[in-house]
C-alpha positions as CSV (number, residue, x, y, z in Angstrom):
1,X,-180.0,-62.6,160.5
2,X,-177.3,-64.5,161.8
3,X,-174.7,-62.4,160.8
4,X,-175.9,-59.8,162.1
5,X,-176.0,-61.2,165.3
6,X,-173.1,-62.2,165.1
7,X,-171.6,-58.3,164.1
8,X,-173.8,-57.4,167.4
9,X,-171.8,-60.4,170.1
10,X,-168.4,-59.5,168.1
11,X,-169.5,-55.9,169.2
12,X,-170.4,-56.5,172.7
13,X,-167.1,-58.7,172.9
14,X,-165.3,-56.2,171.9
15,X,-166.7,-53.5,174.5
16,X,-165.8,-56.6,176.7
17,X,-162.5,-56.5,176.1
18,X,-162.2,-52.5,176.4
19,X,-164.0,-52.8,179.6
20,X,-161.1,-54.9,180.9
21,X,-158.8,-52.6,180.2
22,X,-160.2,-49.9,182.5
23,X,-161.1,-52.6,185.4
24,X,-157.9,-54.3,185.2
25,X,-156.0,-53.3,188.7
26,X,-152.3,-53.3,187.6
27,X,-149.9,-54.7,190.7
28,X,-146.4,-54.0,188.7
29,X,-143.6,-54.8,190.9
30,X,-142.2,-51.3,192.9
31,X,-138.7,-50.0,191.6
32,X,-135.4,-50.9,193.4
33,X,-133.3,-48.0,194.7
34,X,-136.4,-46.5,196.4
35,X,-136.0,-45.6,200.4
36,X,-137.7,-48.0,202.6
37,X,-141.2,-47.1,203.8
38,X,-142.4,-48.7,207.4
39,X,-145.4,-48.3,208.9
40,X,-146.4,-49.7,212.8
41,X,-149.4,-51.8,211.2
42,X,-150.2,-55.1,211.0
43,X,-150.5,-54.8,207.4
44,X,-150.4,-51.8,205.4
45,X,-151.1,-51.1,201.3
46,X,-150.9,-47.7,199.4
47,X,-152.4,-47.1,195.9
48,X,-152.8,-44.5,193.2
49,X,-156.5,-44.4,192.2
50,X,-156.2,-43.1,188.9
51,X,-154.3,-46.3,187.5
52,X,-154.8,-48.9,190.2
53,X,-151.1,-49.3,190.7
54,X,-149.6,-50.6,194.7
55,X,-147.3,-48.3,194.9
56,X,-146.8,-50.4,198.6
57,X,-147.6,-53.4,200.2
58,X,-146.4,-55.0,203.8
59,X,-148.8,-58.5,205.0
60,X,-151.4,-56.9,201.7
61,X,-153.0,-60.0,201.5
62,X,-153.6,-61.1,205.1
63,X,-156.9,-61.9,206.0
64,X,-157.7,-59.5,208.8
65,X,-160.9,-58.0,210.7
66,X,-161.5,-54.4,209.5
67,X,-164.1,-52.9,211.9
68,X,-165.8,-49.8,210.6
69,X,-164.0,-50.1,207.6
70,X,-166.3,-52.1,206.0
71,X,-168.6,-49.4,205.6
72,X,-166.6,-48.6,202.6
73,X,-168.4,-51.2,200.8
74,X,-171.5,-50.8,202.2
75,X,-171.5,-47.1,201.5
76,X,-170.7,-48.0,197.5
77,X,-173.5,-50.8,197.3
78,X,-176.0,-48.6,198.4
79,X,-174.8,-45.6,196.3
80,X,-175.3,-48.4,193.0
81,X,-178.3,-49.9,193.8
82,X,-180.2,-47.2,195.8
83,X,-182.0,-43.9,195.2
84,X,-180.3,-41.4,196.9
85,X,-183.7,-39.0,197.3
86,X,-185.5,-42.6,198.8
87,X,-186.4,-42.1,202.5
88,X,-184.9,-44.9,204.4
89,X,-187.3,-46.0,207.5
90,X,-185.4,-47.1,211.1
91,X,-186.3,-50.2,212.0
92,X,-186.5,-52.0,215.5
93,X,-183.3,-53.6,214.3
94,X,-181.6,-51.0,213.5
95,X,-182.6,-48.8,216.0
96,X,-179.9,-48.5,219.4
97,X,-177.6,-51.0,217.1
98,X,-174.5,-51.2,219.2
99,X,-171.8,-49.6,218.8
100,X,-170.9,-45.6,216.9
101,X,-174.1,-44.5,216.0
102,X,-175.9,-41.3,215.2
103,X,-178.8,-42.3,217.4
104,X,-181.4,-42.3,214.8
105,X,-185.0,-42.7,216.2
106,X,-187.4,-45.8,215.9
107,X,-189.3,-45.7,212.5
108,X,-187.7,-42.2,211.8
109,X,-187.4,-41.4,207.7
110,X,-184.1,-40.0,206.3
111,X,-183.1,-39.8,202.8
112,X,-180.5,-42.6,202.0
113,X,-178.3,-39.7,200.8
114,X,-178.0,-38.0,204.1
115,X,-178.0,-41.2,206.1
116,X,-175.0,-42.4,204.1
117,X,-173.1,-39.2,205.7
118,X,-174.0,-40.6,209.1
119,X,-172.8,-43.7,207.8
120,X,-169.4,-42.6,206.6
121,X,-168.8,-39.1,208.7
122,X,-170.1,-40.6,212.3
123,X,-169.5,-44.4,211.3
124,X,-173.5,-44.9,212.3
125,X,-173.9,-48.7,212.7
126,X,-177.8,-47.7,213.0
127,X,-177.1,-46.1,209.6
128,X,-175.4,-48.9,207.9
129,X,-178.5,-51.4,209.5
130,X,-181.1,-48.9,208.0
131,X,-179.3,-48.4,204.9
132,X,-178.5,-52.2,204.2
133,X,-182.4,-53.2,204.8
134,X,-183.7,-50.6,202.5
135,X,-181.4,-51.1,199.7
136,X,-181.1,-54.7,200.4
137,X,-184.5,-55.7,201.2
138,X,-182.8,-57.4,204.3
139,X,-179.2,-57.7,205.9
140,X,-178.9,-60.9,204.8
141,X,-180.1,-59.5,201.1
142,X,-177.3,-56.7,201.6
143,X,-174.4,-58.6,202.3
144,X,-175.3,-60.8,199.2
145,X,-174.4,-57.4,197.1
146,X,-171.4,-56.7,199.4
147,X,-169.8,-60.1,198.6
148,X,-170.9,-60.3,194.8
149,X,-169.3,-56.4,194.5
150,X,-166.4,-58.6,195.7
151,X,-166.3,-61.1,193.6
152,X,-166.7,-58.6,190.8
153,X,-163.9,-56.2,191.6
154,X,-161.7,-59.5,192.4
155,X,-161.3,-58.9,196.1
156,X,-160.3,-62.6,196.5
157,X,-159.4,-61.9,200.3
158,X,-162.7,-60.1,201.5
159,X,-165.8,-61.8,202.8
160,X,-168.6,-59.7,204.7
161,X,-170.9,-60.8,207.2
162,X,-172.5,-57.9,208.0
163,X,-172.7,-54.0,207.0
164,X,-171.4,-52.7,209.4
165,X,-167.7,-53.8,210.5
166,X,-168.8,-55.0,214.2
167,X,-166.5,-58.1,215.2
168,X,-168.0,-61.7,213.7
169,X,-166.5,-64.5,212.6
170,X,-165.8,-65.0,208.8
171,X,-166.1,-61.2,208.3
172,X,-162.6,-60.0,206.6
173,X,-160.2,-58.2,204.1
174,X,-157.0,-57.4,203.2
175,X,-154.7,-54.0,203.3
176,X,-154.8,-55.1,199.1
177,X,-158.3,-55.4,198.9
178,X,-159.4,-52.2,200.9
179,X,-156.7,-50.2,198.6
180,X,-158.6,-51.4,195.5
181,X,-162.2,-51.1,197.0
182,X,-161.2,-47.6,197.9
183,X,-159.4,-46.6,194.6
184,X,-162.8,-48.3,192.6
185,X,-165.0,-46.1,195.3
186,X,-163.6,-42.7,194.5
187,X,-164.3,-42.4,191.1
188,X,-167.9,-42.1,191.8
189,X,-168.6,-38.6,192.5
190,X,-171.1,-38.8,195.2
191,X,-168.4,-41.4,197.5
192,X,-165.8,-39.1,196.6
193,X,-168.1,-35.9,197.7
194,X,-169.4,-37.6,201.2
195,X,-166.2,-38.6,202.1
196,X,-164.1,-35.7,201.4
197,X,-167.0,-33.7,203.8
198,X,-166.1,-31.9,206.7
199,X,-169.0,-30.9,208.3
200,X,-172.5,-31.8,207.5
201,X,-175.6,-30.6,208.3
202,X,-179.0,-32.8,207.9
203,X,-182.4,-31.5,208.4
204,X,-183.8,-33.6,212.1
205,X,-187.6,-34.7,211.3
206,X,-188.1,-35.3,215.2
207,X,-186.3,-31.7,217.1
208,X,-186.2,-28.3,216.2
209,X,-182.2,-28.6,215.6
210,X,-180.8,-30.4,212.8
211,X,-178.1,-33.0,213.0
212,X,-174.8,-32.1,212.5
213,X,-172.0,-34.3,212.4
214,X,-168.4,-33.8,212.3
215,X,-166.0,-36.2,210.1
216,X,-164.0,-37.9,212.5
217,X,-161.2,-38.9,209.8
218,X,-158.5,-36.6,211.1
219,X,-156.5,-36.8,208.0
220,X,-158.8,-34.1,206.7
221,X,-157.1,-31.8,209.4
222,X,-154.3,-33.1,209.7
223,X,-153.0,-33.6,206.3
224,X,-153.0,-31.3,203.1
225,X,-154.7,-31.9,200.4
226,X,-156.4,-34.9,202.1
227,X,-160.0,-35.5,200.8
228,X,-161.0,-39.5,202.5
229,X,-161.6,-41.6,203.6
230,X,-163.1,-44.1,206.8
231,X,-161.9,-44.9,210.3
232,X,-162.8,-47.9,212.1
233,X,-162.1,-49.6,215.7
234,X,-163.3,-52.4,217.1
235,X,-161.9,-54.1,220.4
236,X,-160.9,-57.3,218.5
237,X,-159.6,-55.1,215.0
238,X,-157.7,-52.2,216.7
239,X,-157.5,-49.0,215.1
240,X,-158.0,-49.0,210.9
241,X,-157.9,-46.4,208.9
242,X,-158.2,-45.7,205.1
243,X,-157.1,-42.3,204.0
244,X,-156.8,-40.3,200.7
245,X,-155.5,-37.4,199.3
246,X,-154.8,-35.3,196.1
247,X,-151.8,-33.3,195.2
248,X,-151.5,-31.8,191.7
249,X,-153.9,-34.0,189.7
250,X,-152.7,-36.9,191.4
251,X,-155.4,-39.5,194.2
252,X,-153.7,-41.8,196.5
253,X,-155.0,-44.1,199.2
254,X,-153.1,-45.7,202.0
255,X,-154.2,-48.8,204.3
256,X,-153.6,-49.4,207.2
257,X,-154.9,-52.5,210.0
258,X,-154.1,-52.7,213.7
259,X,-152.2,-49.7,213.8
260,X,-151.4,-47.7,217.2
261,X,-149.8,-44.7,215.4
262,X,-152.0,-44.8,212.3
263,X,-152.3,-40.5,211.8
264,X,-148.7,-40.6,211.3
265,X,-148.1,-43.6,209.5
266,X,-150.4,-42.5,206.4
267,X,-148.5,-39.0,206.4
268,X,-145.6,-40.9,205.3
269,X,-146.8,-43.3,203.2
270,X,-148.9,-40.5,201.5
271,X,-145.7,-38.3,201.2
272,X,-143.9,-41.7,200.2
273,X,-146.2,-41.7,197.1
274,X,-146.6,-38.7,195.6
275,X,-142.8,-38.1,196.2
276,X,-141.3,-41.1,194.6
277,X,-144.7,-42.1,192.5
278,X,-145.4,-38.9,190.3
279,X,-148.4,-38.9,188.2
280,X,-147.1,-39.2,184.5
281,X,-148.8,-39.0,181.2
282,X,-148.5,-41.2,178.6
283,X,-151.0,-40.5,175.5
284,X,-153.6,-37.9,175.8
285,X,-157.0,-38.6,174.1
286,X,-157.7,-37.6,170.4
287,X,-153.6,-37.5,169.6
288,X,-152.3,-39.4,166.5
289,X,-150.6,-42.6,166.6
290,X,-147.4,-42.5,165.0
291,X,-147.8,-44.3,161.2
292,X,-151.6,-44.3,161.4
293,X,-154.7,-43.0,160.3
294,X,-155.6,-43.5,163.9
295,X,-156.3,-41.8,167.8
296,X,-156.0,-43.2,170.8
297,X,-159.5,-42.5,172.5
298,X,-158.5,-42.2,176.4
299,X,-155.5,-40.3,178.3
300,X,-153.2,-42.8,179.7
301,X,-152.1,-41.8,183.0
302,X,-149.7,-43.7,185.2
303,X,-147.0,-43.5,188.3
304,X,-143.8,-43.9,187.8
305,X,-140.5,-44.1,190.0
306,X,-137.8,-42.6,188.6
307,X,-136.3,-44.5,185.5
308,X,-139.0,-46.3,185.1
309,X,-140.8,-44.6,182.2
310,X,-137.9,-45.3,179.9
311,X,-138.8,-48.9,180.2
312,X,-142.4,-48.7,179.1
313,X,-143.6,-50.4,175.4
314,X,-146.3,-49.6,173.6
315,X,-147.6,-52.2,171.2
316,X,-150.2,-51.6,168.9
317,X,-152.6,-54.3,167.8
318,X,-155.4,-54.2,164.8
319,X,-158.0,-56.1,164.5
320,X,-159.1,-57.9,161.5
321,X,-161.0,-55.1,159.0
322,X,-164.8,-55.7,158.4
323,X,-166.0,-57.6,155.5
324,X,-166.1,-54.8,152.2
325,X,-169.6,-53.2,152.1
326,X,-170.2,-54.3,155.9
327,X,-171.3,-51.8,158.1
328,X,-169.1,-50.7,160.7
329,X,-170.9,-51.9,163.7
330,X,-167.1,-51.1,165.8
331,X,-168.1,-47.6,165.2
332,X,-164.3,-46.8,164.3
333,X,-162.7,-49.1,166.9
334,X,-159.6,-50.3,165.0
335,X,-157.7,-51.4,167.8
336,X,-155.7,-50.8,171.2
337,X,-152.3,-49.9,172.3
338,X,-150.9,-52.6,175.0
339,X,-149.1,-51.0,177.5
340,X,-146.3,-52.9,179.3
341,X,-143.6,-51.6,182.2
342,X,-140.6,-54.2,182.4
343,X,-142.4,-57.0,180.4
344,X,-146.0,-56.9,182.7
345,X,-149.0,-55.3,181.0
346,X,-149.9,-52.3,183.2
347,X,-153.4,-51.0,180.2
348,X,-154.6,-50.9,177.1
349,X,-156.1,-47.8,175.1
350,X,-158.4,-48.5,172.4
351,X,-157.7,-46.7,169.2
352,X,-160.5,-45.3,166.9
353,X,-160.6,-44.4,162.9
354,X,-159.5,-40.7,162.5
355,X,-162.9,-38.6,162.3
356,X,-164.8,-41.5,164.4
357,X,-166.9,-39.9,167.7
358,X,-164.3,-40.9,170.7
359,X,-166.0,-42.5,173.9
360,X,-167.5,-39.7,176.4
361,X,-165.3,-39.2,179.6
362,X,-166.4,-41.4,182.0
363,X,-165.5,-39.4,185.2
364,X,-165.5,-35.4,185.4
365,X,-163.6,-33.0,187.9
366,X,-161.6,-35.9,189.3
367,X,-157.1,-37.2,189.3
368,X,-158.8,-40.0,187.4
369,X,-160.4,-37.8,184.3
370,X,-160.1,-39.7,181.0
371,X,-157.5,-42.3,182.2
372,X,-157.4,-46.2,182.3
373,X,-159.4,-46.2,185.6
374,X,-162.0,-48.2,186.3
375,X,-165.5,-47.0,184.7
376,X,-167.9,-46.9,187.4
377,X,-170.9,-48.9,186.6
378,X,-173.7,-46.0,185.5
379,X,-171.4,-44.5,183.3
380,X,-170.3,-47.9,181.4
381,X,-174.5,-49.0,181.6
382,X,-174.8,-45.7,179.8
383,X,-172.8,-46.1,177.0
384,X,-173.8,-49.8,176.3
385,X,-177.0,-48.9,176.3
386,X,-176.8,-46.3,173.5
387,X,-175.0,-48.7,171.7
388,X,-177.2,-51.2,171.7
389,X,-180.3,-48.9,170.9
390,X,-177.9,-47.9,167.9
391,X,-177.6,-51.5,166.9
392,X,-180.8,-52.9,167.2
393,X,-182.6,-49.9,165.1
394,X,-184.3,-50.6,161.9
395,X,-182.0,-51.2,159.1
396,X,-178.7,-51.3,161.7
C-alpha cells in the first residue's frame, strides 16, 4: 500500500513539476542592438502572452495606483469561481456606487456573464460591487480571492483593496504585474471574448429597451488587429490603459500608468513588438527527439530578436525508469527538454514514450494554442482529475 502511494505523490510531483513549466513567466533579458522604445508613462511594460516573455519594461516594478484597471482581476476571479448563467442581485451597496457605472437598478438580477461586460466594456463600478458580493459572498470575501490570485500568479507588487480600482490607500500594482495578470487572463476564452467585444447588447429586466454598451477601449478602433483590453482613470491614477493585439498568430499586451498620450504610446510599443519580437517555433507537439524513442508533447513557441535563436540550448533530461514489472503510473512521461536563451531557462516541454496518449490542448482558437503558456485553472483541474480517477481505480 505504501508503494503505491508513493507511485501516486511521485505522480502528482511530477504533474507539479510540468505545471511549472507552463506557469513559469520567463523575464529573459531584451537583446542589444534593438532601437529604443519610449513611451510618456510613468511606467510602462509590454509582453507576449503566448510565452510570458517582457519584451519591455520602463519603472515595471513601481508600485503605482491603477484605477479601473483593476477590474482586470476582478473580472478573472469571478470568471473562476462564478457561474456565468447565475443571476447576480444589486445591492444597496452596490447600487449608485460612485464613479463609471452602467446605472444598474436597486435589487435588479443580471446574469454574472452579462454584468462582467458592463464591468469590462463600460468599466461599471456598480458592476464590479454586484459582481464581487455574489462571487465573493462579500467585498471584503472578494478581495481575499483578488490578493490570493496574486500571490498565486507571483504578482509580488499588487495588493487590492477593493474591486473596483476607485482611489484607496494600499491598493496597487505594477506595469510588470498588470502585463502578467493580462497575459495569464487571455488564455481563458471567455476574458479573451468579453474583452475583445465591440458592442454588446444585454436584455434590460426593468425597460422595454435593452442595454447596450459601447467598449470604450479605443485601441479596438484605433489599432489593427487589436482585440483588449481595459481603460481606467482616476483623479489620483491619471489615465491607464492595458491593450492587446494579434498579428499572425502572435498576442501582445502593453502597460501603461499615468500616461497623457496613452492611444499613441501602445501603437508603438505594439508595433515595437511584433516588429523586433516575432513569434518563433521551436518543437511542435508529437515530433521526435533526435536519438530517442521519444516526443515532445507541447509546441514550444517563443519571441525572439534577431540573432537570438541561434543562442538557444535544448537539454534533455530523463528520469529514473520504473522498477521492472511496475506499472507505469507516468503514463509515458520519460522526461522534459530544458529550454535556455543565453544561459537563463526560458521552459520546459515534457517528453512522452513514443505511442503514449499526449496531453490534450489546453487552450483552442487562441496565439497561445499548444505552447508553454500558462494552463488556465479548469483545464489543468480537468486533467488531474482524470488522472487521479485513473489512479485510484481497482487494481491501478
Amino acid at each position: 500500500m505504501w508503494i503505491k502511494h508513493k507511485r501516486i505523490w511521485s505522480w502528482i510531483a511530477v504533474i507539479t513539476l510540468i505545471a511549472s513549466g507552463f506557469a513559469g513567466t520567463s523575464r529573459a533579458s531584451a537583446a542589444k542592438n534593438l532601437p529604443s522604445l519610449g513611451t510618456h508613462a510613468q511606467a510602462a511594460a509590454l509582453i507576449d502572452v503566448t510565452s510570458g516573455r517582457l519584451l519591455y519594461s520602463s519603472h515595471g516594478d513601481d508600485e503605482l495606483r491603477i484605477a479601473s484597471l483593476t477590474k482586470i482581476m476582478t473580472a478573472i476571479v469571478a470568471i473562476e469561481h462564478g457561474k456565468l448563467d447565475s443571476e447576480v442581485k444589486v445591492s444597496k451597496n452596490a447600487f449608485g456606487k460612485e464613479g463609471s457605472s452602467i446605472y444598474l437598478k436597486l435589487g435588479e438580477e443580471m446574469t454574472l456573464e452579462n454584468m462582467l461586460y458592463g464591468l469590462m466594456l463600460r468599466s461599471g463600478n456598480d458592476a464590479a460591487t454586484a459582481i464581487a458580493e455574489h462571487v465573493g459572498g462579500s467585498v471584503e470575501g472578494f478581495v481575499y480571492l483578488m490578493n490570493e490570485k496574486a500571490r498565486m500568479l507571483g504578482l509580488s507588487h499588487s495588493h487590492f483593496m477593493n474591486p473596483h480600482g476607485l482611489d484607496e490607500e494600499g491598493h496597487y500594482s505594477s506595469a510588470n504585474d498588470l502585463a502578467k495578470l493580462t497575459a495569464y487572463a487571455l488564455h481563458n476564452p471567455v476574458f479573451k471574448e468579453i474583452v475583445k467585444t465591440p458592442t454588446k447588447k444585454v436584455p434590460n429586466p426593468n425597460e422595454s429597451w435593452d442595454y447596450k454598451w459601447d467598449n470604450k477601449n479605443k485601441m479596438l478602433r484605433l489599432y489593427e488587429g487589436a482585440d483588449g483590453v481595459k481603460t481606467g482613470y482616476t483623479k489620483k491614477a491619471f489615465r491607464c490603459l492595458v491593450s492587446s493585439a494579434t498579428r499572425n498568430g502572435q498576442q501582445l499586451v502593453a502597460v501603461t500608468l499615468n500616461d497623457g498620450d496613452d492611444w499613441n504610446d501602445h501603437g508603438r510599443m505594439l508595433d515595437y513588438g511584433f516588429e523586433y519580437y516575432p513569434l518563433k517555433q521551436l518543437t511542435e507537439k508529437g515530433e521526435s527527439v533526435q536519438g530517442q524513442d521519444l516526443v515532445v508533447s507541447q509546441t514550444f513557441q517563443y519571441p525572439f530578436a534577431d540573432g537570438e535563436e541561434a543562442q538557444v540550448n535544448k537539454k534533455l533530461v530523463l528520469y529514473p525508469e520504473a522498477e521492472e514489472g511496475a506499472p507505469d503510473l507516468r503514463f509515458g512521461l520519460r522526461g522534459k527538454i530544458e529550454v535556455s536563451l543565453k544561459g537563463e531557462k526560458i521552459g520546459e516541454i515534457p517528453v512522452y514514450r513514443k505511442g503514449s496518449v499526449l496531453p490534450e490542448r489546453t487552450a483552442s482558437g487562441t496565439a497561445a494554442e499548444q505552447t508553454m503558456a500558462p494552463v488556465h485553472q479548469s483545464n489543468w483541474g480537468q486533467w488531474f482529475s482524470v488522472v487521479m480517477k485513473r489512479l485510484l481505480q481497482p487494481g491501478a
